[in-house]
C-alpha positions as CSV (number, residue, x, y, z in Angstrom):
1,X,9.6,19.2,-29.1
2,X,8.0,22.5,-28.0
3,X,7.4,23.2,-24.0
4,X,3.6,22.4,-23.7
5,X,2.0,25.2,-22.3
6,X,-1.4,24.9,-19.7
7,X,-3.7,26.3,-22.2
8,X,-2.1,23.0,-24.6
9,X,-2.9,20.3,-22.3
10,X,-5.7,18.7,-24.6
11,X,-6.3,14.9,-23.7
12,X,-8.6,13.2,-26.0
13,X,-11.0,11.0,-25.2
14,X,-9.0,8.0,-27.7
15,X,-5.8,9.2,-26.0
16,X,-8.0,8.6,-22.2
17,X,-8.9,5.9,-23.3
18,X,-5.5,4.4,-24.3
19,X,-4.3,5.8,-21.4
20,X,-7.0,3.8,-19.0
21,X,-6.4,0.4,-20.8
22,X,-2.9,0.4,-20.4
23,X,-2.9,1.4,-16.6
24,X,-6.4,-1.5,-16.6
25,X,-4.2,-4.2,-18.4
26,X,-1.3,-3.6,-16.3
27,X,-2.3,-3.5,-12.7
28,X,-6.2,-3.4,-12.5
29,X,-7.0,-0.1,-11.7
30,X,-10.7,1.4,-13.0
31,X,-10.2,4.7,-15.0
32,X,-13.5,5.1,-15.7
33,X,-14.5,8.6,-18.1
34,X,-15.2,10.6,-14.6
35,X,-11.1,10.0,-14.1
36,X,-10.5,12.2,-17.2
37,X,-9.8,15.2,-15.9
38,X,-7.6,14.3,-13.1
39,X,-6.0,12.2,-15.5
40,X,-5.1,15.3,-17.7
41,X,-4.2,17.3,-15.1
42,X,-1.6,15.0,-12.9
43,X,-0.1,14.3,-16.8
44,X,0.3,17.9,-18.2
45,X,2.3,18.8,-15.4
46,X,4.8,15.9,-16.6
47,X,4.7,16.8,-20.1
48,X,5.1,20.6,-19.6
49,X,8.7,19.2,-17.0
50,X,9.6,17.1,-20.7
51,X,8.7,19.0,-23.2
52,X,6.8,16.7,-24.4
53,X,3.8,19.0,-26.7
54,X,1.0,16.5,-26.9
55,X,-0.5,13.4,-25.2
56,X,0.2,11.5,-27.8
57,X,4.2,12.0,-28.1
58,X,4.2,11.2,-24.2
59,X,1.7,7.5,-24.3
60,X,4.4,7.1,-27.0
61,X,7.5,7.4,-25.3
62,X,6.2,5.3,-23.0
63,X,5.2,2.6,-24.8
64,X,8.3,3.1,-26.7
65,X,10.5,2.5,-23.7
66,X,11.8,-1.1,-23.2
67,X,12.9,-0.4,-19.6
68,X,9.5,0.1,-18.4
69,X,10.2,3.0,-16.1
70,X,8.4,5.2,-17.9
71,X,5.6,3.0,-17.1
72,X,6.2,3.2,-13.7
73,X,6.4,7.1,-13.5
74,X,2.9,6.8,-15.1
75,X,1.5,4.5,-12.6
76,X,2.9,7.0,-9.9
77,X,1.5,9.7,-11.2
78,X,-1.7,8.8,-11.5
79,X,-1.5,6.9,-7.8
80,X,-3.2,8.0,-4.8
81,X,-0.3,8.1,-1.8
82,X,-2.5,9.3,1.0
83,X,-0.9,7.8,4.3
84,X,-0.2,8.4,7.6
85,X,1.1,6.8,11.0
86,X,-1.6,5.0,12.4
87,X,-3.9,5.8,9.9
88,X,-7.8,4.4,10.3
89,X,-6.3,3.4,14.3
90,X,-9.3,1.6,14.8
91,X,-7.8,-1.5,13.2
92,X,-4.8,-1.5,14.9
93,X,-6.7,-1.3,18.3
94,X,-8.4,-4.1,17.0
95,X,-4.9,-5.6,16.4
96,X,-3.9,-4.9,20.2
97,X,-7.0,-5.6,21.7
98,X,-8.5,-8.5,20.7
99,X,-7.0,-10.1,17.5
100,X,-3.2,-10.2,19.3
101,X,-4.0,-11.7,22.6
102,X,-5.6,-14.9,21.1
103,X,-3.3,-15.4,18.5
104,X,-0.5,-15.3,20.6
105,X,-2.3,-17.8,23.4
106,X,-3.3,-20.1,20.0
107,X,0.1,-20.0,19.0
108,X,2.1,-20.3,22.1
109,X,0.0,-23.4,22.7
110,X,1.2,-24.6,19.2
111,X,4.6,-23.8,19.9
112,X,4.4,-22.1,17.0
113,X,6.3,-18.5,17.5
114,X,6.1,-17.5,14.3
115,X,3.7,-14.2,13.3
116,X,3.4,-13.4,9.3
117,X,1.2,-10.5,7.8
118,X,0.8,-8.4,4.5
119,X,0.4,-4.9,4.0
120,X,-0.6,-4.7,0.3
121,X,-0.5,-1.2,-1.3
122,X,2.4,0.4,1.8
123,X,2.9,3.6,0.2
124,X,5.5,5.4,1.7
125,X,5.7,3.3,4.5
126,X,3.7,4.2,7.1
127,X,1.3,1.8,7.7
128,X,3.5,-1.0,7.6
129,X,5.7,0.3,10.2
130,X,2.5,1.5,12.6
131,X,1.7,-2.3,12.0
132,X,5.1,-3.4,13.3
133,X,4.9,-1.2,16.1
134,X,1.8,-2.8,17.4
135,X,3.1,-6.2,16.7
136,X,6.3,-5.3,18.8
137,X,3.9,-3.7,21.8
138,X,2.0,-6.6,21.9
139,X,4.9,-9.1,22.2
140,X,6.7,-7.1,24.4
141,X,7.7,-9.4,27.6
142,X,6.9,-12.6,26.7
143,X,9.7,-13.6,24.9
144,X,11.4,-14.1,21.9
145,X,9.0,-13.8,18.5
146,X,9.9,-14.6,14.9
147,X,7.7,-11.1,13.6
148,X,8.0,-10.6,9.5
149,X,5.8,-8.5,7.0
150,X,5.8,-8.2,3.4
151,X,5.1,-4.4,2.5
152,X,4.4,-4.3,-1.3
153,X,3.3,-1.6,-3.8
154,X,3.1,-0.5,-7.4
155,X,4.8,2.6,-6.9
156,X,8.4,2.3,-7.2
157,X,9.1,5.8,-6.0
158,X,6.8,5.3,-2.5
159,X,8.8,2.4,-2.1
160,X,12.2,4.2,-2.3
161,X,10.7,6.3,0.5
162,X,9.1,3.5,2.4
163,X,12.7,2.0,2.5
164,X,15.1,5.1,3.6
165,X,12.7,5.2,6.7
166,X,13.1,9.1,7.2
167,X,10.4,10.9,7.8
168,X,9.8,14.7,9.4
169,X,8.5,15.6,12.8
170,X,5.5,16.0,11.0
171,X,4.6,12.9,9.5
172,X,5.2,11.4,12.9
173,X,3.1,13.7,14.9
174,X,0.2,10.7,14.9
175,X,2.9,8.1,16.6
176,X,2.3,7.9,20.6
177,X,5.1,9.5,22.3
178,X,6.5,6.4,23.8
179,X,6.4,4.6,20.9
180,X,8.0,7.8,19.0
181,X,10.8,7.2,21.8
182,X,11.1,3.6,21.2
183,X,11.2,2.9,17.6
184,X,12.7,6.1,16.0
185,X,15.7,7.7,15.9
186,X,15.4,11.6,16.0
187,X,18.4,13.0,13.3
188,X,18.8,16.4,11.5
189,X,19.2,16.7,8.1
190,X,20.2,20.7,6.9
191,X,19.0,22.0,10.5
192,X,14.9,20.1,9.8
193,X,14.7,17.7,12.4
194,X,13.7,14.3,11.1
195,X,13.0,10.4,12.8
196,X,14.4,7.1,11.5
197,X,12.8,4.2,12.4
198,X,14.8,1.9,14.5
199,X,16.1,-1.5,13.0
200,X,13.6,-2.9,14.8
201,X,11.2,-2.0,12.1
202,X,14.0,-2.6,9.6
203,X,14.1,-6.7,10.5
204,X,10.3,-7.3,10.7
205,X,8.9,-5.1,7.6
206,X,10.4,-6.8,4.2
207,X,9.5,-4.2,1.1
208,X,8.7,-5.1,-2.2
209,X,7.4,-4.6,-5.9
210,X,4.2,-5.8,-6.8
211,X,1.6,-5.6,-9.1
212,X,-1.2,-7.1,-7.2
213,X,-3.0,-8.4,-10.6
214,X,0.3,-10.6,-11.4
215,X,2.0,-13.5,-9.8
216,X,2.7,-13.0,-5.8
217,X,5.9,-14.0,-4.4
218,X,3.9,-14.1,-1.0
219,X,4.5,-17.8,1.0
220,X,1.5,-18.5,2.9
221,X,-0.4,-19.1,5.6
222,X,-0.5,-15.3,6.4
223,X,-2.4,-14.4,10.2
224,X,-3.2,-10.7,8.5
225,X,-3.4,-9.1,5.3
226,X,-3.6,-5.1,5.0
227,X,-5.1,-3.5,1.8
228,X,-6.4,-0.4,2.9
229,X,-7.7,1.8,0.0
230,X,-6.8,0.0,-2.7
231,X,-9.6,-1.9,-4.4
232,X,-11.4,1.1,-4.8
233,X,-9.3,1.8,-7.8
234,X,-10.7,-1.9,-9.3
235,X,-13.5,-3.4,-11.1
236,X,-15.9,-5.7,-9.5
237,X,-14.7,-8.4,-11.5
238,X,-10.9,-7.5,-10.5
239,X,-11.8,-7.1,-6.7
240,X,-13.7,-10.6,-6.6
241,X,-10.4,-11.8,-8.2
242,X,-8.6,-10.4,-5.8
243,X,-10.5,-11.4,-2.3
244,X,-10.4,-14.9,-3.6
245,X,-6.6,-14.9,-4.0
246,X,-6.4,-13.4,0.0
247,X,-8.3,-16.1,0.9
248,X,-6.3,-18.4,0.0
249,X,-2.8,-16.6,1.5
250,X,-4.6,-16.5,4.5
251,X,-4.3,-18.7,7.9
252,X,-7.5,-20.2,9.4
253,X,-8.8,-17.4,12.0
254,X,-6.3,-15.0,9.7
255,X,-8.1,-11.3,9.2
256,X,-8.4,-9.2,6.5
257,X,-8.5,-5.5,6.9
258,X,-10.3,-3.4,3.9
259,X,-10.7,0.5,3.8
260,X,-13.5,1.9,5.7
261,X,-14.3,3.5,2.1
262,X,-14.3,-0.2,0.6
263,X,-16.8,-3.3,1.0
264,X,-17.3,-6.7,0.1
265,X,-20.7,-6.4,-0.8
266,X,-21.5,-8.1,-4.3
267,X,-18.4,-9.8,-4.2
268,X,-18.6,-13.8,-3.7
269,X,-16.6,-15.0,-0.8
270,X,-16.1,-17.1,2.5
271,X,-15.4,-14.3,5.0
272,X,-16.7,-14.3,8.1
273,X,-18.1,-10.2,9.1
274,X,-16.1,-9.5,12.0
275,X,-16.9,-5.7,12.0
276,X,-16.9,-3.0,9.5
277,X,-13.7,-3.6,6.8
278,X,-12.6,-6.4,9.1
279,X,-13.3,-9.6,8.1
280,X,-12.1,-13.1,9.5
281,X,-11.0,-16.9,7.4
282,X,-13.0,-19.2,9.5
């Protein structure tokens, strides 16, 4: 095969289209015609590393490929990864504030010590682990807490990243110094100083594969679910499939946060409006 040069880089629409019903059949998202372009251009640069010379050698290598990682590398490149610590803080104040304090009293009067939550679509790990942090802060001083969260995505290489834990002084800029202190370890790596988070994290936040449109291996009554940014990549008819399933992993008074980008409106549920992208099982 011949190095595909930029000027090459020619997707057609039959190849777009291919291209958007695999990535629809396999995992929901909505690559509607408007994606086209930054379809083509997030592709080409992985042809031109290959040297694969057109579209239609690369869709079939990867349909070609039994192992499905080239499938994965597609669904990664085509993914959205925008994270941060304590991203959208205005849910976790939430969190701390006034969703903590009375599930903790409702639970304590249960003798039920148990706290269970989702963060679906992690990333690279941030939100799950500014989660934990605020689970941890809240529990602090009153005893012993049995704290675990599923942190799931499509993207096997945010994963990877979401696992090691490492992350520069950069990415952790946004975490309250006191918290930075508590639940980090500061390291250097080739002179670049970098933070681990503390095991700590490691035993609460559980991280795993999934494809939100396929089976979960998510045991339920949940108390939270995260997914933050995610169903704006869906259909109507996928994201109404989709809020039904939560409400049925969810606990009674359990929350659901959305993306301050997303809503529920013309989708058919049971949600209580608690605020804006926060919305409550009854």
């Amino acid at each position: 095969m011949t190095i595909l040069s930029a000027n090459i880089a020619v997707l057609s629409e039959r190849e777009f289209r291919q291209i958007s019903d695999l990535v629809y059949k396999h995992c929901g998202i909505n690559l509607h015609i408007g994606k086209k372009e930054l379809v083509r251009a997030r592709l080409a640069k992985w042809l031109r590393q290959n040297n694969f010379s057109t579209f239609k050698d690369y869709i079939n290598y990867v349909l070609e490929d039994k192992t499905g990682r080239e499938f994965s590398t597609l669904i990664d490149s085509l993914s959205t990864n925008l994270t941060s610590f304590f991203r959208e803080r205005q849910h976790l104040d939430f969190m701390s504030d006034k969703f903590l304090p009375f599930l903790l009293e409702r639970k304590q009067k249960k003798h039920d010590f148990k706290i269970r939550g989702w963060s679906a679509g992690c990333s690279s790990g941030e939100e799950p682990y500014s989660i934990a942090i605020t689970l941890l802060e809240s529990v602090r001083g009153l005893g012993q807490w049995d704290i675990k969260m599923l942190a799931t995505d499509i993207s096997t290489k945010m994963l990877g990243i979401a696992k090691e834990g490492v992350y520069d002084k950069d990415r952790v800029s946004t975490v309250p110094p006191p918290q930075k202190n508590r639940y980090f370890i500061m390291t250097s790596v080739d002179g670049l100083k970098t933070y681990q988070v503390a095991d700590s994290l490691r035993n609460i936040v559980i991280f795993k594969y999934m494809n939100l449109m396929k089976d979960w291996p998510v045991k339920g009554p949940l108390d939270f679910i995260f997914c933050r940014n995610v169903m704006i990549y869906f259909d109507k008819p996928t994201q109404q499939n989709l809020i039904t399933r939560f409400w049925d992993m969810l606990d009674s008074k359990g929350l659901l946060f959305t993306g301050h980008s997303e809503s529920l409106t013309g989708i058919e549920h049971k949600f209580e409006y608690v605020q804006p992208t926060i919305y409550m099982k009854p």
